[in-house]
C-alpha positions, -999 to +999 in steps of 0.1 A: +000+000+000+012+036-007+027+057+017+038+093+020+023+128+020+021+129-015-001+094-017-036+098-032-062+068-025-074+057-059-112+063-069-134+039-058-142+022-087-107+019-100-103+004-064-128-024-071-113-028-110-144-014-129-133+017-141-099+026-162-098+065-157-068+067-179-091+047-206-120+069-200-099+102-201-086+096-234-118+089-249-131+117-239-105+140-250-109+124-281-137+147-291-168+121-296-194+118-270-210+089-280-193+060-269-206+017-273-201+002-243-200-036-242-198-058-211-205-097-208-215-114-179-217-155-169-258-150-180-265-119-203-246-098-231-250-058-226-246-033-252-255+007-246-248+032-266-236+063-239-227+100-243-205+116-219-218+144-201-203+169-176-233+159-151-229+125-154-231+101-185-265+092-207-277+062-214-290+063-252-298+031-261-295+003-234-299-034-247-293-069-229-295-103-248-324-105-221-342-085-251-337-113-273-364-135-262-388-110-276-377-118-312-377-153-311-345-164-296-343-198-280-308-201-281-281-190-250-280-154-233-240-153-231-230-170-264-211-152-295-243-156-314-263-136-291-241-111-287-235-103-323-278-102-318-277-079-289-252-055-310-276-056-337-306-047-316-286-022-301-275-003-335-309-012-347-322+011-320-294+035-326-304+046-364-334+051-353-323+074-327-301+091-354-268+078-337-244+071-368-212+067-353-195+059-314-161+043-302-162+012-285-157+009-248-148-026-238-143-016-200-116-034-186-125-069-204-095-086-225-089-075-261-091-106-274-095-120-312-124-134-319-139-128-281-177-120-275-176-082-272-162-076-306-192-102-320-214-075-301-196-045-325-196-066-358-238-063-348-238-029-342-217-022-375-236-050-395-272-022-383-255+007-397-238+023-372-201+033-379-174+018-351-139+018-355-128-024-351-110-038-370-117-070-392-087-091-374-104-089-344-141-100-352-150-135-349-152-156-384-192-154-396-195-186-392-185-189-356-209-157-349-243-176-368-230-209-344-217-231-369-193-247-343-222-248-311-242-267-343-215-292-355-208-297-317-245-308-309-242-329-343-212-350-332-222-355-290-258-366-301-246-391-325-214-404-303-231-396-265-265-392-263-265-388-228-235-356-227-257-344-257-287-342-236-266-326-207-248-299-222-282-291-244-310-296-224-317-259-219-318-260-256-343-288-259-365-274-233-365-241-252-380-262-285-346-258-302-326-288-315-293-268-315-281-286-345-304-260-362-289-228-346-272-213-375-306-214-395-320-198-360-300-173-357-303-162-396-344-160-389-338-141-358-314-116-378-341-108-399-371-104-374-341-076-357-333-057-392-370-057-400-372-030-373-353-006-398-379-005-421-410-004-400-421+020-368-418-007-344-401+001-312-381-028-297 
């Protein structure tokens, strides 16, 4: 622990490891005040859209994979499909909100290739809302529709029937044989970007 008179005790939330303030003072001075944030948890995807604010920050758009269910989805909450989902319903809601362009705030999760929270921006550019990622980064498309979850069910219910029923009951209990998701998530995708074109609100 510091000592010394010159020792400042670190903000609270920097204390607890939520908040990077060296992060969050350099997107701020970079001049854009909307900003995507993106956090994952062990049950549920979130995506908001905030803008920075003097008094304290605004939520614009606030979406969790929660939402999901409302469109049809039967798959998982915390997966890379339904984060890719939950950045579409976010930018979705965006465009229609006039929002055309934020940075991405990942918090203080892992840049990692291929990892959930850049499935989440992939949606929100995929809706129309420009996000500086790059390509490298975004998971393949066929790992975001759930090719491997897919061929995964395929080979356990064919070589363990049991383990297939354990690792997919959820699933199964939803009224979705996850062998099918890919074809899922593409009918889902659609119900999403048919908000674009109608007055709907999420």
């Amino acid at each position: 622990m510091g000592r010394g008179p010159t020792y400042k005790v670190p903000f609270r939330r920097r204390r607890e490891g939520k908040t990077d303030y060296y992060k969050r003072y350099r997107m701020v001075k970079s001049g854009r005040s909307l900003r995507a944030v993106v956090r994952k948890t062990n049950t549920q995807v979130i995506v908001q859209i905030v803008r920075f604010s003097v008094s304290g920050d605004v939520t614009v758009v606030g979406v969790s994979s929660k939402s999901l269910r409302r469109y049809g989805w039967l798959g998982d909450l915390n997966n890379t499909p339904a984060a890719y989902l939950t950045g579409l319903l976010a930018g979705v809601l965006a465009i229609k909100k006039n929002v055309r362009e934020v940075i991405p705030d990942i918090g203080l999760h892992k840049a990692s290739k291929g990892a959930r929270v850049f499935a989440a921006m992939k949606g929100l550019l995929d809706a129309g809302v420009q996000i500086p990622v790059s390509e490298e980064v975004i998971p393949p498309q066929e790992r975001i529709e759930g090719q491997h979850i897919a061929e995964y069910a395929r080979r356990l219910s064919s070589e363990n029937e049991d383990l297939f029923r354990r690792c997919f009951g959820e699933y199964l209990k939803r009224g979705l044989d996850p062998a099918n998701l890919p074809q899922h998530f593409r009918e889902v995708r659609e119900r999403i970007l048919g908000l674009l074109s109608s007055g709907e609100e999420a």
